[in-house]
Backbone as CSV, one residue per row, in Angstrom:
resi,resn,N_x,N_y,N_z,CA_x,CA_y,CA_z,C_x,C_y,C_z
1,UNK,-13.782,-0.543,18.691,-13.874,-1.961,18.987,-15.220,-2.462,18.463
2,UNK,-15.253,-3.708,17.996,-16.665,-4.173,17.469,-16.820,-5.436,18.608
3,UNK,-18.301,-5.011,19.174,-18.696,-5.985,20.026,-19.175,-6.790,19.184
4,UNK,-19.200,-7.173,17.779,-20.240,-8.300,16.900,-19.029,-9.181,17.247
5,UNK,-17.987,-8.971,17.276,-16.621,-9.730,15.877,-15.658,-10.330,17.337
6,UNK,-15.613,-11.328,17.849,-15.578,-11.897,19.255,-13.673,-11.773,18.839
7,UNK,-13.256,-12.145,17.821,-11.750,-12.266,17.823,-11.634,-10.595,17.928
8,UNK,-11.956,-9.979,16.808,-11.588,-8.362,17.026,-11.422,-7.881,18.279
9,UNK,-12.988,-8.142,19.047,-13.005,-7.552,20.568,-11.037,-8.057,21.656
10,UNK,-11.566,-9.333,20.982,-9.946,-9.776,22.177,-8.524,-9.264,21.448
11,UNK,-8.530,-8.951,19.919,-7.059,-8.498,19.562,-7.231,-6.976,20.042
12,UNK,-7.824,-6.305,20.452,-7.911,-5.272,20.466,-7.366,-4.953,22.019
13,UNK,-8.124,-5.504,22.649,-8.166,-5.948,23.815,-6.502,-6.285,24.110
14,UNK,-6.648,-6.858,23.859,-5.072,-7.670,23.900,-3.762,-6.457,23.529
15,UNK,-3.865,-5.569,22.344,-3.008,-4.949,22.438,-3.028,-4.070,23.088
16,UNK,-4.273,-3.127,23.719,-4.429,-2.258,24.717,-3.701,-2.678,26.039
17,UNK,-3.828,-4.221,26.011,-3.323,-4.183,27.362,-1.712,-4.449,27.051
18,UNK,-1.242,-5.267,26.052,-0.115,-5.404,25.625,0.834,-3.754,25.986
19,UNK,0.257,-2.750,24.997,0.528,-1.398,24.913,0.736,-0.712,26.056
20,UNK,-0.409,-0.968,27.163,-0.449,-0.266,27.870,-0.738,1.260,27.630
21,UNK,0.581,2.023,28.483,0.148,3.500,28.312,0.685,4.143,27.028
22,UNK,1.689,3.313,26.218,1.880,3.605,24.999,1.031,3.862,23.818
23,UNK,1.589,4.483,23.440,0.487,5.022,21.496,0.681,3.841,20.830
24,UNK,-0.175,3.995,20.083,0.003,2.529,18.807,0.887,2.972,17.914
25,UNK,0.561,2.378,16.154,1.962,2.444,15.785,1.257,3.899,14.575
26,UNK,0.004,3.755,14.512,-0.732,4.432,13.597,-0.719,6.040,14.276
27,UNK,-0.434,5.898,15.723,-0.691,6.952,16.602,0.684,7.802,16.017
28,UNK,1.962,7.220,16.574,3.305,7.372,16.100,3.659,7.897,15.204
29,UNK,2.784,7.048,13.812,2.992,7.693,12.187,2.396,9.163,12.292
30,UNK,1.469,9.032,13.095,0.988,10.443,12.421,1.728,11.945,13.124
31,UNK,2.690,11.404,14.445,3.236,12.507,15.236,4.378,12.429,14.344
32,UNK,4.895,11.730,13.482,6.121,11.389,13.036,5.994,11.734,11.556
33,UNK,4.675,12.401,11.206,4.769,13.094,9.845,4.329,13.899,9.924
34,UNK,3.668,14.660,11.039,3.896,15.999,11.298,4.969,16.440,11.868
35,UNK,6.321,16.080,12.096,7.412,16.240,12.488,8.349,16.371,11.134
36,UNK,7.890,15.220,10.045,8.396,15.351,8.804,8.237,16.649,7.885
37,UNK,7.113,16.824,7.921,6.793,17.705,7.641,7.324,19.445,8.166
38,UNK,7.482,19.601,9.264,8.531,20.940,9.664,9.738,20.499,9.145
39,UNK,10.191,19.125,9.353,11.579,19.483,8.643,11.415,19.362,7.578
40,UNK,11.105,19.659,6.751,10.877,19.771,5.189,10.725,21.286,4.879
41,UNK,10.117,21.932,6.065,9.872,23.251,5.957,11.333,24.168,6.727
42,UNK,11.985,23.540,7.358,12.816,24.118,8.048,14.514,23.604,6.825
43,UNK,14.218,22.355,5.950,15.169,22.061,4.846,15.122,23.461,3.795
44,UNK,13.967,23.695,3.680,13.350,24.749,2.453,13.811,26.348,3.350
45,UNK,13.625,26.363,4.495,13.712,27.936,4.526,15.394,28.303,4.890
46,UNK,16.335,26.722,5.061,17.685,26.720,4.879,18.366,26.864,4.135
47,UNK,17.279,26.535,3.066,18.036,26.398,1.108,17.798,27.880,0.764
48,UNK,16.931,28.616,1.419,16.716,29.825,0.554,17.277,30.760,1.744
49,UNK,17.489,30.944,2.600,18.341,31.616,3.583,19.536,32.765,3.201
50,UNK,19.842,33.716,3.168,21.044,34.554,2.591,22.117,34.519,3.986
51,UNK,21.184,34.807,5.227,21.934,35.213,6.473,22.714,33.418,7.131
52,UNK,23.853,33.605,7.361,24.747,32.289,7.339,24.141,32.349,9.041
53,UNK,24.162,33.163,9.926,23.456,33.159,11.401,22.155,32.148,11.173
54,UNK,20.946,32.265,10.480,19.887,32.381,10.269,19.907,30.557,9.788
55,UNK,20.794,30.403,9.162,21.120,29.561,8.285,21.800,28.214,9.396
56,UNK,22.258,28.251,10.322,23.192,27.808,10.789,22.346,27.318,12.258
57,UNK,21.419,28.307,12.507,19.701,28.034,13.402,19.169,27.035,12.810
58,UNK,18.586,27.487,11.378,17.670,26.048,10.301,18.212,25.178,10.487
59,UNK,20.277,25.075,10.497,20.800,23.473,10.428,20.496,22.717,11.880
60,UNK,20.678,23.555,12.626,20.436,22.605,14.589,19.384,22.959,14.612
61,UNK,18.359,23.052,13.792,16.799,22.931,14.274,16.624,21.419,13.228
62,UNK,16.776,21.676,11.939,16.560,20.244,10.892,17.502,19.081,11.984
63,UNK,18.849,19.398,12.384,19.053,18.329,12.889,18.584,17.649,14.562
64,UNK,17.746,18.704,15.217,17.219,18.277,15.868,16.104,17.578,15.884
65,UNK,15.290,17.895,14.870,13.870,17.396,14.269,14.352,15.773,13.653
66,UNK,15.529,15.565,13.190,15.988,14.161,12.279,16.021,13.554,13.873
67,UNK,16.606,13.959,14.880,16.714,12.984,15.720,15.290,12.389,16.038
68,UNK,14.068,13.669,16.457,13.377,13.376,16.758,12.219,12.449,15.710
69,UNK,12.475,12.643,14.555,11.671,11.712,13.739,12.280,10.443,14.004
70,UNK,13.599,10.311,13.982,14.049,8.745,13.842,13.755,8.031,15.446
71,UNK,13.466,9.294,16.767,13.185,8.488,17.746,11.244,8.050,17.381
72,UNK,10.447,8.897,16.704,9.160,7.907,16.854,9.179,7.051,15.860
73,UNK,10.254,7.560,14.779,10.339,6.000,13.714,10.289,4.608,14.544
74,UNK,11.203,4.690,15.659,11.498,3.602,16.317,10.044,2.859,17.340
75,UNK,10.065,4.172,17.846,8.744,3.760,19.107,7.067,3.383,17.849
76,UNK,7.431,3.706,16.384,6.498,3.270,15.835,6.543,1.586,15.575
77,UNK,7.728,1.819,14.947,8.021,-0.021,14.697,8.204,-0.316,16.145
78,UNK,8.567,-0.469,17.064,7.980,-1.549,18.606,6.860,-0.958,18.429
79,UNK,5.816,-0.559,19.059,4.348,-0.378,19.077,3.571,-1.339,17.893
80,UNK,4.508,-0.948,16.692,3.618,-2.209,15.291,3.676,-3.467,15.673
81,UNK,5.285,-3.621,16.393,5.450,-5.092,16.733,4.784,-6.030,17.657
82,UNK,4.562,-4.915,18.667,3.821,-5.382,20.211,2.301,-5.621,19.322
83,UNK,1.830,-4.998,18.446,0.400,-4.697,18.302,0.180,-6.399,17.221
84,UNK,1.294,-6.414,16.242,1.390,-7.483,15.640,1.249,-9.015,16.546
85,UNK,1.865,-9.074,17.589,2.509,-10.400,18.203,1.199,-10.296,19.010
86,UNK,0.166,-9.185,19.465,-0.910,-9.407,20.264,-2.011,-10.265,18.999
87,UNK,-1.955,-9.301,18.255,-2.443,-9.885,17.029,-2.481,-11.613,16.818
88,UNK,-1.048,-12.077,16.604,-0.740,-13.351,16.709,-1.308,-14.523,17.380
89,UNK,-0.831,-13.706,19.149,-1.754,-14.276,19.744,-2.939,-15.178,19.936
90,UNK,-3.756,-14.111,19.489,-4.841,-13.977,19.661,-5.614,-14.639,18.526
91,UNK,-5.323,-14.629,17.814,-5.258,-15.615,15.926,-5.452,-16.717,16.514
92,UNK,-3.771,-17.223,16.888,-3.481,-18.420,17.657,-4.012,-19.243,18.635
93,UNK,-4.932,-18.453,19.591,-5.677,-18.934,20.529,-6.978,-19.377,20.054
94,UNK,-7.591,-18.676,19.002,-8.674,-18.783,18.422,-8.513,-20.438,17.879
95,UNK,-7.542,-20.230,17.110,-7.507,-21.051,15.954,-7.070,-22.488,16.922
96,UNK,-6.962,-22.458,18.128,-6.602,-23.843,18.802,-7.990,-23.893,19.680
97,UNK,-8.771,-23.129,19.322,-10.296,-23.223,20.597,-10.064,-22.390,21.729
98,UNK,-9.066,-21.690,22.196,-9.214,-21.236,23.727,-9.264,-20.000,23.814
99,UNK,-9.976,-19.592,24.851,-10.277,-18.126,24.876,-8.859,-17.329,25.800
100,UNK,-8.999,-16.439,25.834,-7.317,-15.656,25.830,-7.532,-15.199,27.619
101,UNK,-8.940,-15.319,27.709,-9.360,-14.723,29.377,-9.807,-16.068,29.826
102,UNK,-9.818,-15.802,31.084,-10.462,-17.107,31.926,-11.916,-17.556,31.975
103,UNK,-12.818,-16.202,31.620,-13.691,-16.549,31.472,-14.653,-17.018,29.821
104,UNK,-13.713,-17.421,28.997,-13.575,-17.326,28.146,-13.384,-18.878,27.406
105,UNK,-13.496,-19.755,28.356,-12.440,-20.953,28.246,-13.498,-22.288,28.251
């Protein structure tokens, strides 16, 4: 947070509280490409596999990992959105004179 930059302090502000106990969206990307990433490794050790047992593990592990990427795909885009519209906000309040807190006003 930059205490110089009076709008920064309140968008920031604003989406923390927006967010709450949720991750942001930057937080998300990065659990969601280290997730990409095993399945990429679990695609590769399926393709080269001889044992159809072995093989058939890699497929309900890759397809468990697709679910789970496409669930923080999701919780990334809401988190961008919530973080965006605090964003907005907070633009918005500026740009009409009023401060977003009470003491602020």
């Amino acid at each position: 947070m930059d205490d110089r930059n009076p709008l920064l302090r309140d968008e920031e502000e604003l989406v923390d509280d927006a967010l709450g106990e949720n991750l942001r969206a930057r937080e998300w990307r990065l659990l969601r490409s280290a997730l990409e990433q095993r399945l990429q490794h679990y695609r590769a050790l399926e393709l080269t596999e001889e044992n159809e047992r072995r093989r058939a593990e890699y497929r309900a592990k890759i397809g468990e990992l697709k679910k789970q990427v496409s669930a923080l795909r999701q919780e990334e885009a809401i988190s961008g959105f919530v973080e965006a519209t605090a964003r907005a906000v907070v633009q918005r309040a500026h740009q009409d004179g009023m401060g977003l807190y009470e003491d602020e006003e």
